[in-house]
C-alpha positions as CSV (number, residue, x, y, z in Angstrom):
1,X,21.0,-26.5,-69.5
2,X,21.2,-23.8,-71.9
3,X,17.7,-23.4,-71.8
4,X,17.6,-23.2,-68.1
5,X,20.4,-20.3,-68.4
6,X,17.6,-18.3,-71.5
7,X,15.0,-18.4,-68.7
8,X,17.6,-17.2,-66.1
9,X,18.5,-14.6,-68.3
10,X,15.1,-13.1,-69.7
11,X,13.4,-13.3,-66.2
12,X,16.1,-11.2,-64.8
13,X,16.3,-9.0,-68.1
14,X,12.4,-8.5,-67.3
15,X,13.0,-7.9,-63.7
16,X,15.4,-5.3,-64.4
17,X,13.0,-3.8,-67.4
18,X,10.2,-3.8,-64.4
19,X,12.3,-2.4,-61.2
20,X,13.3,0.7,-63.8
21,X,9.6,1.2,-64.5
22,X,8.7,1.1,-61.0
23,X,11.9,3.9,-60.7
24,X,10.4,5.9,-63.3
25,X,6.9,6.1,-61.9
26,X,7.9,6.8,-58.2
27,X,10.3,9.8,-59.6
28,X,7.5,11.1,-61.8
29,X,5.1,11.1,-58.6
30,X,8.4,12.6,-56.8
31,X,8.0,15.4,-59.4
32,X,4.8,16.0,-59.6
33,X,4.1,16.6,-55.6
34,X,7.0,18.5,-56.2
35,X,5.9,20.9,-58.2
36,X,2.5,20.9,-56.4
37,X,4.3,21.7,-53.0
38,X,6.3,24.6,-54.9
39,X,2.9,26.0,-56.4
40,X,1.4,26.2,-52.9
41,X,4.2,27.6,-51.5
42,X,3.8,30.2,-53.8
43,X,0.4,30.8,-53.3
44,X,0.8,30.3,-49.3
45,X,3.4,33.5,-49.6
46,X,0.9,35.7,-51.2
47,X,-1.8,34.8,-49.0
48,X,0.1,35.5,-46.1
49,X,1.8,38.8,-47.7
50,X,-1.8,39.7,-48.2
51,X,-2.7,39.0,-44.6
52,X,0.1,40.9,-43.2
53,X,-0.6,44.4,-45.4
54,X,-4.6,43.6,-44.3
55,X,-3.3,43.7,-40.6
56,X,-1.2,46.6,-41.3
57,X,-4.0,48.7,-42.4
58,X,-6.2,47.4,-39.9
59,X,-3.8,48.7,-36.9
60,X,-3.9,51.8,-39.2
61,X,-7.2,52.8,-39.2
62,X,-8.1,52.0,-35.6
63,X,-5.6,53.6,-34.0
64,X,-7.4,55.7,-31.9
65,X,-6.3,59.4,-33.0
66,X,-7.9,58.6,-35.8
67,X,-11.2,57.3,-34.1
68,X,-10.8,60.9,-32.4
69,X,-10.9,62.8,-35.0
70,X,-13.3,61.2,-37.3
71,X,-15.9,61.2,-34.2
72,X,-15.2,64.5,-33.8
73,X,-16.0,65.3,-37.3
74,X,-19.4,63.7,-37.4
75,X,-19.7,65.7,-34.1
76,X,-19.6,62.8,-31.5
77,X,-18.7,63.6,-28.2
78,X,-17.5,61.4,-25.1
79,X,-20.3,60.2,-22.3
80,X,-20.4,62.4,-19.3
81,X,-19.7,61.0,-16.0
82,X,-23.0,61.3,-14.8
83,X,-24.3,59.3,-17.1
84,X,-23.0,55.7,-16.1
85,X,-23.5,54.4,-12.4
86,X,-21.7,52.0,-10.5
87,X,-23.3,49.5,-9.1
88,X,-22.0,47.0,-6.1
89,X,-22.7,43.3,-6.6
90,X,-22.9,41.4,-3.4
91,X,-23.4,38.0,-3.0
């Protein structure tokens, strides 16, 4: 009988010994995709911080004053009516 109770005792000890294993691993993965996710989150801000100040500048240099002026400095000048025609499609 005492025997039995060893055996009931050192499976369970080893049972325990392996569920805390199995803790310790799942926490350290818990960590790991943890730190991953925080990384890209940090790199995910930059890029889109960058994006933003690339749109910004973007909306700045197309605005069309701008346009204006620099066509008028390499001495561009706006079409003249006469030069497009309408045309009527008919089907």
């Amino acid at each position: 009988m005492r025997s039995h109770g060893r055996k009931f005792l050192l499976i369970g000890a080893i049972g325990v010994i392996l569920f805390s294993m199995a803790q310790l691993i799942v926490r350290n993965f818990y960590i790991m995709a943890s730190i991953d996710l925080a990384t890209v989150t940090v790199k995910s801000d930059s890029l889109r911080s960058t994006r933003q100040a690339l749109l910004s500048r973007i909306a700045q240099l197309e605005t069309p004053g701008r346009l204006s002026d620099i066509g008028s400095a390499l001495g561009l000048v706006p079409l003249s009516l006469e030069s497009f025609i309408l045309l009527e499609v008919s089907e």
